[in-house]
MARDONU-634277 format. One record per atom (N, C-alpha, C): residue in three letters; x, y, z. Coordinates in steps of 0.02 Angstrom, whole numbers, plus 50000, padded with zeros to 5 digits. Atoms other than C-alpha are relative to their C-alpha. Layout:
<nulums>
AlaXYZ;...
</nulums>
This chain:
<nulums>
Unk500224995450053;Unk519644881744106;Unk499875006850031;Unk499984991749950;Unk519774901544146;Unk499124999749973;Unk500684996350018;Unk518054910944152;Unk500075003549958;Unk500164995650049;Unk517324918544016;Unk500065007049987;Unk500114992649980;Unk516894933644094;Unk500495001450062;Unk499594996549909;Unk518284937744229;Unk500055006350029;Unk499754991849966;Unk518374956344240;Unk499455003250007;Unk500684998749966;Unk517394967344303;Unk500465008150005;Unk499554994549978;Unk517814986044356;Unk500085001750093;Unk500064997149948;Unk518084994044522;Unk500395007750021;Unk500174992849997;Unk517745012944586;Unk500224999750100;Unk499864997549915;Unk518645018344768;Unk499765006849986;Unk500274995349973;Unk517865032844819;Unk499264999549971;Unk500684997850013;Unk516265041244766;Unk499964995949929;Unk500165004750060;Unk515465031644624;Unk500015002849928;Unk499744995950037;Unk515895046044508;Unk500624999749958;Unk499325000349989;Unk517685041644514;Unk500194994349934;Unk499845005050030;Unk518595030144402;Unk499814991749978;Unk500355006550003;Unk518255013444336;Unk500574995449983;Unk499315003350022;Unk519905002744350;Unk499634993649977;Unk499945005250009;Unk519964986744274;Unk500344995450056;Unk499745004149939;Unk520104971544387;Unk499734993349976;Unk500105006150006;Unk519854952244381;Unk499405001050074;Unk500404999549935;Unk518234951444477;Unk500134996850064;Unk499865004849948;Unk518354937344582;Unk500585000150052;Unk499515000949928;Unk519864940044661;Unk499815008750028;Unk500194993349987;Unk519344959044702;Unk499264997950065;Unk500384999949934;Unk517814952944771;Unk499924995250055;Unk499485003549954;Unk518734939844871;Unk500195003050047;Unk499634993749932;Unk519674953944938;Unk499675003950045;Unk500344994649948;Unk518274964044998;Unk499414993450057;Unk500105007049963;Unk517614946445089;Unk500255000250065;Unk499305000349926;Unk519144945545197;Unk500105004850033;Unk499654994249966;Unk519224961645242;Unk500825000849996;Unk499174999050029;Unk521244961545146;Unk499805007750001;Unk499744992449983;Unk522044977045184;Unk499965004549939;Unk499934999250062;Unk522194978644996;Unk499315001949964;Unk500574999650003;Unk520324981445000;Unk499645008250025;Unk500144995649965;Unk520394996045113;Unk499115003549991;Unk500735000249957;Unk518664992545193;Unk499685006350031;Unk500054994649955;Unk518715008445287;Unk499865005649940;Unk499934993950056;Unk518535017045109;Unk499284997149966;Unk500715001550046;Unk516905020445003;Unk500254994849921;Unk499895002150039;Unk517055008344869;Unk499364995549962;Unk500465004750045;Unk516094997744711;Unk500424997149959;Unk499725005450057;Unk516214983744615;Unk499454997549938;Unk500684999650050;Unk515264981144442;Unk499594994250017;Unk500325004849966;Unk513904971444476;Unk499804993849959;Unk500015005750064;Unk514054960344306;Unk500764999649983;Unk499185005950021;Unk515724951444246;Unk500045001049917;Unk500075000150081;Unk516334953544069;Unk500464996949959;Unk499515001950050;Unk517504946843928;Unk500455003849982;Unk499524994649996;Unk519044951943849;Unk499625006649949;Unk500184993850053;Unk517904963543730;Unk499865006050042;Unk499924992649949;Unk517584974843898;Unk500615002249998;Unk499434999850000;Unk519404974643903;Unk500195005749960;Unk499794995050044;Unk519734982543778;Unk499775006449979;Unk500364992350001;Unk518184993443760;Unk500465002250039;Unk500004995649962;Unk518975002043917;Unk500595003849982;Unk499344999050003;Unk520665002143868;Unk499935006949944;Unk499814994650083;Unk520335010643697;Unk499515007450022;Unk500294993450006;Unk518925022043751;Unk500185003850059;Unk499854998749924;Unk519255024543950;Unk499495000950029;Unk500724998549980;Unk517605024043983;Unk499604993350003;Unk500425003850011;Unk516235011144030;Unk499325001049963;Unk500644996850056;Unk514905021543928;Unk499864994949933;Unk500295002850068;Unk514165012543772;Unk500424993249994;Unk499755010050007;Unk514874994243813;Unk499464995849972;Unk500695003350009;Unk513724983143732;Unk500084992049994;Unk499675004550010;Unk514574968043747;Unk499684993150033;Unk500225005749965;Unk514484951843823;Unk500045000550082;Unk499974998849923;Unk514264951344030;Unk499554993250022;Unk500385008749953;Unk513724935844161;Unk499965005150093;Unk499974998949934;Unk513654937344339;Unk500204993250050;Unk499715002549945;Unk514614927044502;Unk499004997850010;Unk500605002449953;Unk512754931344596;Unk499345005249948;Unk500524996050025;Unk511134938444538;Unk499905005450071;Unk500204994449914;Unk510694954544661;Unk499325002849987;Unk500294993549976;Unk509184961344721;Unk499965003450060;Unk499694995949959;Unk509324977544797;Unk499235003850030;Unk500634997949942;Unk507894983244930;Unk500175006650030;Unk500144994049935;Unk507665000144996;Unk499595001950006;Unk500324995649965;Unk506575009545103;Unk500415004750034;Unk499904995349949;Unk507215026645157;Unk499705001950050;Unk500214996549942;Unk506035029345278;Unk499754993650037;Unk500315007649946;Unk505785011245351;Unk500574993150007;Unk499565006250019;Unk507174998745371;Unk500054996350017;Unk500385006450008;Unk506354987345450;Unk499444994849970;Unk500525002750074;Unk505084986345305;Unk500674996649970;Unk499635002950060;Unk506644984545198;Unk500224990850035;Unk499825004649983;Unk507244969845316;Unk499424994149997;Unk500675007550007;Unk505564959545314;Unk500015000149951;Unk499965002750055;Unk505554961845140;Unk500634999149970;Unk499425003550028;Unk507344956745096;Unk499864993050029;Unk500555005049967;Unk506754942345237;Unk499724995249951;Unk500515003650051;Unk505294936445130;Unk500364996849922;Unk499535000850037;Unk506394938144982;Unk500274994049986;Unk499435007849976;Unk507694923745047;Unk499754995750016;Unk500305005349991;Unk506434913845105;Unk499434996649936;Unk500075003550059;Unk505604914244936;Unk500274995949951;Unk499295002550029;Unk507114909744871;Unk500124995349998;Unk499695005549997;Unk507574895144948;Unk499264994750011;Unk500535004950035;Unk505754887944924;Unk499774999049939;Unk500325002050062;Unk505454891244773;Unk500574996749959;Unk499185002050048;Unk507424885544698;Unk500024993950054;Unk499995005049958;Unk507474871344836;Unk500745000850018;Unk499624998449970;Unk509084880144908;Unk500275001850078;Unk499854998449928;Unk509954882345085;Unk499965006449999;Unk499924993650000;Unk509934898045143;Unk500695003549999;Unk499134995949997;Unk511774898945181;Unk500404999949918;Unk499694999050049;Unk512054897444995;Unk499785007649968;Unk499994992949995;Unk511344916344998;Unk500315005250019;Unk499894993949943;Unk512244932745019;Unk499595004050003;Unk500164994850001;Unk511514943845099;Unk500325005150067;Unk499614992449956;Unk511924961545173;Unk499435005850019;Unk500154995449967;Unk511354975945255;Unk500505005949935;Unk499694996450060;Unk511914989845121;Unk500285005750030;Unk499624992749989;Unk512575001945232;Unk499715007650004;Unk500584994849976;Unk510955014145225;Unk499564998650011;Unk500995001249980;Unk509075010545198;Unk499984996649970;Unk500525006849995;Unk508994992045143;Unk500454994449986;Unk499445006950013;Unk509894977545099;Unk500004995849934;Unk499835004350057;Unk510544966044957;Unk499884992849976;Unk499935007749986;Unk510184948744919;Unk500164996549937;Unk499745005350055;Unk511144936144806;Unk499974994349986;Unk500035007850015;Unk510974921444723;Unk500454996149964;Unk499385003050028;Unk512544912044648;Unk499644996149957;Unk500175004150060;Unk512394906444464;Unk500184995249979;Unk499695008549986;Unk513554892644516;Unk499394993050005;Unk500475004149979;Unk511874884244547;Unk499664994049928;Unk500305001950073;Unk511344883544358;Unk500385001849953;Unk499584998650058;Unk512794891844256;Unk499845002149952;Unk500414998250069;Unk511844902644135;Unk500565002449962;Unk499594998450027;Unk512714906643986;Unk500115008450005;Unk500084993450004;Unk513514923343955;Unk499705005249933;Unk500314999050050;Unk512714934443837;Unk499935009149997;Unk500304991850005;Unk512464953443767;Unk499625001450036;Unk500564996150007;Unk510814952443819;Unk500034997650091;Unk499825005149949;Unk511394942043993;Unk499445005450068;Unk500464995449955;Unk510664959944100;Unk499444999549998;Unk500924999650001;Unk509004959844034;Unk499794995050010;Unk500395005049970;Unk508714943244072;Unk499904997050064;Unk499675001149937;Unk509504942844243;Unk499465007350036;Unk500744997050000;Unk508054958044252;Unk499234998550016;Unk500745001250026;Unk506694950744183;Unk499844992650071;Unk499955006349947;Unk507214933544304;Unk499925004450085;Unk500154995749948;Unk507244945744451;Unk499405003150043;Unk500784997649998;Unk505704954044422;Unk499564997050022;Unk500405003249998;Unk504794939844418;Unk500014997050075;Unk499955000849931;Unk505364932144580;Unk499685006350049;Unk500244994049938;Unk505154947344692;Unk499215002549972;Unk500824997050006;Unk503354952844598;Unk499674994350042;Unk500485007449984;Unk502784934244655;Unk499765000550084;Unk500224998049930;Unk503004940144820;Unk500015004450043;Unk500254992649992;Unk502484957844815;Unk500695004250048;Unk499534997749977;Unk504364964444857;Unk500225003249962;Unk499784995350063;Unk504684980444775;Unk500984999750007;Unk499324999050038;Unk506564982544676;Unk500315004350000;Unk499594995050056;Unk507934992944627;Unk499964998449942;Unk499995004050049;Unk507784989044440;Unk500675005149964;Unk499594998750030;Unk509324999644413;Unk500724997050011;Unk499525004049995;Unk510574986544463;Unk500114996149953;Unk499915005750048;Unk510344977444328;Unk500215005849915;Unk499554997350042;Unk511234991944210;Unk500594995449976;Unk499405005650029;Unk512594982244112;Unk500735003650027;Unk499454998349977;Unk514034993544195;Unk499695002150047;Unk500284998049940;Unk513074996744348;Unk500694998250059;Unk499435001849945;Unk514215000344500;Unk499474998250057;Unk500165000049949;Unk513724991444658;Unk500415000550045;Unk499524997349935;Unk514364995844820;Unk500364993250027;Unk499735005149998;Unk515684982544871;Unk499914998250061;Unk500195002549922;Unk515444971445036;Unk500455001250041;Unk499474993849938;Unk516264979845192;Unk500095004349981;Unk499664990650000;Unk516494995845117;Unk499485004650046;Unk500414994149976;Unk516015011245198;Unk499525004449986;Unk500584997250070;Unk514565019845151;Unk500285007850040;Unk499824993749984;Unk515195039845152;Unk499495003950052;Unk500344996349987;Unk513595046545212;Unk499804995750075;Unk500005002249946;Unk513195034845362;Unk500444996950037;Unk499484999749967;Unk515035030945397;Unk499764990550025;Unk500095007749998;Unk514255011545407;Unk500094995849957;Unk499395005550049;Unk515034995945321;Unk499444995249970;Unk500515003650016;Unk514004984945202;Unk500214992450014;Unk499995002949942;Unk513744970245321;Unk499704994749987;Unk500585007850037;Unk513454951245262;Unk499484999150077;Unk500355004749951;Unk512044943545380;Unk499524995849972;Unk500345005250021;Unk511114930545394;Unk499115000849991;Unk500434998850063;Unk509464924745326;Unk499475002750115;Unk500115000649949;Unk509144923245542;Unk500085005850021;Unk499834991849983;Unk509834940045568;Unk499345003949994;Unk500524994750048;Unk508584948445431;Unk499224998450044;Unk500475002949984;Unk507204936945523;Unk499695005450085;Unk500034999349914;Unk507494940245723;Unk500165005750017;Unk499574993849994;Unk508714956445718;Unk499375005449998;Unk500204992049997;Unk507934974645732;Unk500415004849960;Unk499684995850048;Unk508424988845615;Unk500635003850051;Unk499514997549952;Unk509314996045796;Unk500644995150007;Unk499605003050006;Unk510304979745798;Unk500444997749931;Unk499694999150068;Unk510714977045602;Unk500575006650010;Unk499604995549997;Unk511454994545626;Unk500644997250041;Unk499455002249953;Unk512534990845776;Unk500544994949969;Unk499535004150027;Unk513364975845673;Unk500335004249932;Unk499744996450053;Unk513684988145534;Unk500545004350025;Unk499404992849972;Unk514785000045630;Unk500674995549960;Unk499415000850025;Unk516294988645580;Unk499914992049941;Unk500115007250036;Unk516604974745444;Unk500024995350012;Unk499695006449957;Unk516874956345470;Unk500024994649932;Unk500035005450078;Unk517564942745357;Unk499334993549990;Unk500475004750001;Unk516504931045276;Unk500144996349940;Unk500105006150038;Unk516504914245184;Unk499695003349905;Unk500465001850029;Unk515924916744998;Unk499694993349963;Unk500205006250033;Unk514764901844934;Unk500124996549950;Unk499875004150052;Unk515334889744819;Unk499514994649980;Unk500605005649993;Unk513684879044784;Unk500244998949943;Unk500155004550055;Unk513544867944643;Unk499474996449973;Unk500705004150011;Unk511974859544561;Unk500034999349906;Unk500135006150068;Unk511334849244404;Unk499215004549985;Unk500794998550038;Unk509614855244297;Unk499694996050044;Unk500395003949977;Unk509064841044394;Unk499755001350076;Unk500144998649906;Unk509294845044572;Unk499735007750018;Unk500414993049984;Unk508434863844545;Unk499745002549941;Unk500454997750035;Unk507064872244450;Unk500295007549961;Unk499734997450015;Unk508254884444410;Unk500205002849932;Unk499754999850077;Unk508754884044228;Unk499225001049963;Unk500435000650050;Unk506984882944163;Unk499745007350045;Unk500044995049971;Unk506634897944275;Unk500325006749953;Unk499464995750069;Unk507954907644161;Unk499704999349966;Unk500055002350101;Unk507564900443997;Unk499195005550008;Unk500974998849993;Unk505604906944035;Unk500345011550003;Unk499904994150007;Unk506504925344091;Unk500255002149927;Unk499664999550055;Unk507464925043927;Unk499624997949943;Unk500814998950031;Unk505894921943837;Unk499755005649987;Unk500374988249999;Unk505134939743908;Unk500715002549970;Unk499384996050022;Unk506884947543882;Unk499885001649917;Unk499934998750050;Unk506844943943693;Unk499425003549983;Unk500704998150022;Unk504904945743666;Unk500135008050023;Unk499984992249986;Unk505154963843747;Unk500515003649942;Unk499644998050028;Unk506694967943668;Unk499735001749919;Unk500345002050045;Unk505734962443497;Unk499715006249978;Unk500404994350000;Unk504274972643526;Unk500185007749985;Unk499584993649976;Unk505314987343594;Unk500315000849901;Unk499724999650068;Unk506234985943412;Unk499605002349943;Unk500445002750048;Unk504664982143307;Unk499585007650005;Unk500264994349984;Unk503904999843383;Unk500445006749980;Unk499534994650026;Unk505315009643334;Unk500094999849929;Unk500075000950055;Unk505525003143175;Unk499395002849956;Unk500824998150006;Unk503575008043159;Unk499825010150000;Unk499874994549983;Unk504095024543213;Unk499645003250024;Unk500554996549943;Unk502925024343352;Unk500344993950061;Unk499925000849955;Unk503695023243531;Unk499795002550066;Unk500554999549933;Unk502245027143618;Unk499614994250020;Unk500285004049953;Unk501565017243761;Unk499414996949964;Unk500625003450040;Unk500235005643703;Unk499644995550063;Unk500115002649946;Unk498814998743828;Unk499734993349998;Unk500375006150016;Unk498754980143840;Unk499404996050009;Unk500505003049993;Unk497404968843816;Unk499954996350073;Unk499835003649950;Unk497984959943969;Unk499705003250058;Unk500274996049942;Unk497734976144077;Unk499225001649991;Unk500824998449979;Unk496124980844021;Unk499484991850012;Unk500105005249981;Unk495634961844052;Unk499834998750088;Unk499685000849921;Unk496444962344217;Unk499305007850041;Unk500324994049971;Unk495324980044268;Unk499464996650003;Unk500665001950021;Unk493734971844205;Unk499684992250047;Unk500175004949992;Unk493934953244265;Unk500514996250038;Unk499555001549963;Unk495374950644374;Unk500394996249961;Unk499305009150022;Unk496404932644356;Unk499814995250040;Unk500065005449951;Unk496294917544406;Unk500614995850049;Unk499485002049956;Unk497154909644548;Unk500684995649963;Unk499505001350033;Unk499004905544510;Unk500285006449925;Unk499704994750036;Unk499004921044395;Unk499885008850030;Unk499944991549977;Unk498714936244499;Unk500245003750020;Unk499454995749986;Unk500184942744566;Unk500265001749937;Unk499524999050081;Unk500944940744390;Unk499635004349961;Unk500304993650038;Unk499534950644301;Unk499965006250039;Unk499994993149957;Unk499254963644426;Unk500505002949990;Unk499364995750007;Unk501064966644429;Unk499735003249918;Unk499884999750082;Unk501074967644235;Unk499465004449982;Unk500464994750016;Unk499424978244226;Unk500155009650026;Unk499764994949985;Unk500164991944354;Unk500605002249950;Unk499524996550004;Unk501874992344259;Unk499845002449926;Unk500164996650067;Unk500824993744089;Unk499695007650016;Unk500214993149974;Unk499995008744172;Unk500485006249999;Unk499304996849987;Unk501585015644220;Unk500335003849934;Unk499834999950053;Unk502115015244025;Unk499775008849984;Unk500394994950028;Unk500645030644021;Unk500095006750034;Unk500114997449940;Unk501215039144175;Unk499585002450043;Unk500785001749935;Unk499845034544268;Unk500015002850051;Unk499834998349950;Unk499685044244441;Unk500004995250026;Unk499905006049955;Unk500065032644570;Unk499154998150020;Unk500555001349988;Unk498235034144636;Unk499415000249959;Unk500395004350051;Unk497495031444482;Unk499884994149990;Unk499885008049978;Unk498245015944476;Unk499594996550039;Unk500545003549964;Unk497445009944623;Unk499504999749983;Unk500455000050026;Unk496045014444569;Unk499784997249983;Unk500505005050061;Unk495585005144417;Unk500184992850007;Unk499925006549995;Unk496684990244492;Unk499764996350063;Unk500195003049945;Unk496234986544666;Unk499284995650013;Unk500475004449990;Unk494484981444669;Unk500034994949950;Unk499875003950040;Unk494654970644530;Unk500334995050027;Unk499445002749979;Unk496324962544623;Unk499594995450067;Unk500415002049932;Unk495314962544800;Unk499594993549959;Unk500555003150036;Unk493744953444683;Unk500484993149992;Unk499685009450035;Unk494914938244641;Unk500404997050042;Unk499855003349948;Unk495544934444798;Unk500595001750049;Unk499324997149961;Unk497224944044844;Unk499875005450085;Unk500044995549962;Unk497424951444993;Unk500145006950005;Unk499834994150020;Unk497464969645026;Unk500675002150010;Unk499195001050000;Unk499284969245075;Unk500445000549931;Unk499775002750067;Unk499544960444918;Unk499935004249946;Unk500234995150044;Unk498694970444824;Unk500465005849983;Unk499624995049967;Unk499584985844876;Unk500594998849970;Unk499285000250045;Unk501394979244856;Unk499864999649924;Unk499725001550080;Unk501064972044666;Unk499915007249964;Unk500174996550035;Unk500354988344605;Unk500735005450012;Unk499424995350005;Unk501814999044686;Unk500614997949977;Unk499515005150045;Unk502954985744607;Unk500144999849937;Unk500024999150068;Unk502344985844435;Unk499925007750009;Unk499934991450001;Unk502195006544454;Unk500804999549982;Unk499295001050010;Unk504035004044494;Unk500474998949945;Unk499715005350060;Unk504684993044342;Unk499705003749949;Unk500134998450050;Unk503515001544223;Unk500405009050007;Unk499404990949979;Unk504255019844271;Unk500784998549979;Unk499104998450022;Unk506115012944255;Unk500054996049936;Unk499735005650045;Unk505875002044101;Unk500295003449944;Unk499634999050066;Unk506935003743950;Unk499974996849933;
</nulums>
């Protein structure tokens, strides 16, 4: 049976540039192997969601990936880690990341890609081969909302603009223009033991690599109900988001949750998850950053988190509530 979603676009050069149509999979096959046909040595992206023939045709008829609203899935889920000014922060927390990953999904690590991105941080994937979510309009925002939640749990701030429904990501082995370095699978041992001086050094040139073909049952991973729970928030937001416009008030509103959370913390098993969720309601108001702290930290400290902890969730939810849509 073909895939649903097979195509996908891809952009050689600057990310400005064109948006050809392509059958994902074998495209990002090609940039795997390092095929000549790939030309590795060139800046290139590949969309970072999969679509049906209704992308198809959007592109054909309009020539544009602008205002697709269609159906999209994804091969892998990505999150994307940077620190410009630390990239061995970004590497412990991509690190942490993968090792949340494969404890909390009861996964190997080698069924992870991950990469070195070619500047200031790295990528990490998770193959939906695991659980097979369906594809769906809304397939981004829940592949979002599922995202979010993982990395808030363990205070690892996001890109949350990868998860655009025509979002270009940068393809594996290409060149990145500005540091002339190749985005560079490694391992979860690499991210662990390696130095930001040695990560580099393996980036100077590409190298082929295996991608994962895992397989799994509802039964053999926590996976699917993990989704279903993101795709829960997805709608409930979406909802809201609707129900406020319709109202013809799309101003920020401050939840009961946060002023809860300021007043009386959380209890164990919910405080990364509110904290996050109180900073990114903050965010909604454009909260200064050190406001934020402010009204959330002792509260956070008071219920048992560490100050570490602390720290990441608030610049986390800052994060997410600043880019939300």
């Amino acid at each position: 049976m073909s895939a649903p979603c097979p195509y996908g676009f891809r952009i050689v050069g600057p990310c400005t540039g064109e948006r050809r149509l392509i059958d994902h999979a074998a495209a990002f096959a090609a940039y795997a192997n390092c095929d000549g046909r790939a030309e590795c040595h060139r800046e290139a992206y590949l969309s970072a969601f999969t679509f049906g023939q209704d992308f198809r045709e959007h592109l054909r008829r309009t020539g544009t990936t602008k205002g697709y609203a269609g159906t999209c899935a994804a091969p892998f889920l990505w999150w994307d880690i940077d620190r410009a000014d630390n990239l061995d922060a970004a590497r412990e927390d991509a690190a942490r990341l993968a090792v949340a990953l494969t404890e909390r999904f009861a996964v190997a690590d080698d069924v992870l890609l991950l990469f070195f991105s070619g500047a200031k941080g790295f990528h990490v994937g998770l193959p939906t081969a695991l659980w097979t979510p369906e594809p769906s309009a809304d397939f981004h925002r829940v592949a979002r909302a599922f995202c979010e939640s993982v990395a808030a749990a363990v205070g690892v701030q996001i890109d949350t603009g990868v998860y655009d429904k025509v979002r270009a990501f940068r393809a594996p082995n290409s060149r990145h223009p500005a540091t002339g370095l190749h985005k560079r699978r490694v391992t979860l041992k690499d991210l662990m033991h390696l130095d930001a001086a040695a990560i580099l050094a393996l980036a100077k040139e590409p190298a082929a690599f295996e991608i994962p073909t895992p397989t799994g049952t509802a039964c053999d991973f926590n996976l699917p109900a993990e989704w279903n729970r993101a795709a829960t928030q997805a709608r409930e937001q979406a909802e809201a988001k609707a129900q406020r416009r319709a109202a013809g008030n799309g101003a920020a509103t401050l939840n009961r949750a946060t002023l809860d959370f300021i007043r009386d913390g959380a209890a164990d098993g919910y405080r990364h998850r509110l904290l996050f969720s109180a900073a990114a309601n903050l965010a909604e108001f454009n909260c200064p950053p050190a406001l934020a702290h402010a009204l959330l930290t002792n509260a956070a400290l008071d219920c048992g988190l560490p100050p570490s902890d602390v720290r990441r969730q608030i610049e986390c939810g800052l994060a997410h509530g600043g880019d939300a849509t």
